[in-house]
N, C-alpha and C positions, 0 to 999 in steps of 0.2 A: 479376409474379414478383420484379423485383428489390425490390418493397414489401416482401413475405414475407420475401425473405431479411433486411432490413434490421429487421422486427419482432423474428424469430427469432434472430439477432448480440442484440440492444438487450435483450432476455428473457436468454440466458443469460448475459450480460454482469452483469445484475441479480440474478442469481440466483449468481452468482459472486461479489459484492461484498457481499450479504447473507449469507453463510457466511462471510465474513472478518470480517465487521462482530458477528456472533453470538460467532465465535471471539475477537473483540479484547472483545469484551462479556463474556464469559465470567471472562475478565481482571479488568477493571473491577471485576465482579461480586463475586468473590474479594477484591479489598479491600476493596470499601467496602459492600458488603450481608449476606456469607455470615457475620459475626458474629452477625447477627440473625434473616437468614432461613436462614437453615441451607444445606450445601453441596450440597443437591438441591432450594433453595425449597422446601421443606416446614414451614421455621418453627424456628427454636431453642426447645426444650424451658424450659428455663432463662430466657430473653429476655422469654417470654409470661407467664412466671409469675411474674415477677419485676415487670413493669409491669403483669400480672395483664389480659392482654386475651387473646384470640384469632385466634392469624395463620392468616388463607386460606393455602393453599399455591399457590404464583403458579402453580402446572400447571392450578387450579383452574378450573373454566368461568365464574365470577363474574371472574375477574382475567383471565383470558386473554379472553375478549368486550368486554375494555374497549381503547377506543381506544390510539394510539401516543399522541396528544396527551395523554391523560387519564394515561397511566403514565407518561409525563414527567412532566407535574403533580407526580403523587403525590413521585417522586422529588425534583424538585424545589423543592417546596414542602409537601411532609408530609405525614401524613395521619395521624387520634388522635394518637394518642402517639407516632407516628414522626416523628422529625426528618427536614426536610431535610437533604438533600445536595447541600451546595453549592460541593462541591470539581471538580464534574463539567463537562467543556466539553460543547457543543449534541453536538458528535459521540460523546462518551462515551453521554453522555444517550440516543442514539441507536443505540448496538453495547449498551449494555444490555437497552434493548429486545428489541432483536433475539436475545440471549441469550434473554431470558425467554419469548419466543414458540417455542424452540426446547424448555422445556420442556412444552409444552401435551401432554397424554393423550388 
């Protein structure tokens, strides 16, 4: 029993810490992404057509099935024609995430 309780404290505690971390993400997001990808990830109109590609929408099942490690990556080290962003510490890097997975559909 007191196993369970000590799982069940350790669970919501985590799940308490990841909605603040999505919240600070959120943030984060708002400066250094939402010029590009638009302020619902869905993609800036103007941004795509200007470097003349096409942006998944991060809600997307291609982006949202991709690992926490792999969308670090990308943020941090680019991907086509998107620069890095290399303004971000490991914990930024990390409440973005946690942003982005809050957009999943």
């Amino acid at each position: 029993m007191k196993y369970m309780v000590t799982v069940v404290v350790l669970a919501l505690s985590t799940c308490a810490a990841w909605a603040q971390n999505a919240k600070e993400g959120q943030a984060v997001y708002t400066r250094s992404c939402k010029g590009c990808h638009g302020p619902d990830g869905q993609g800036n109109p103007a941004i795509a057509k200007a470097f003349k590609v096409t942006m998944k929408p991060l809600s997307s099942p291609e982006i949202q099935s991709m690992s926490d490690a792999d969308l670090k990556k990308v943020i941090t080290q680019g991907f086509g024609k998107m620069k890095p962003v290399t303004s971000l510490t490991p914990a930024q890097q990390n409440d973005v995430v946690a942003y982005i997975r809050t957009l999943k559909k």
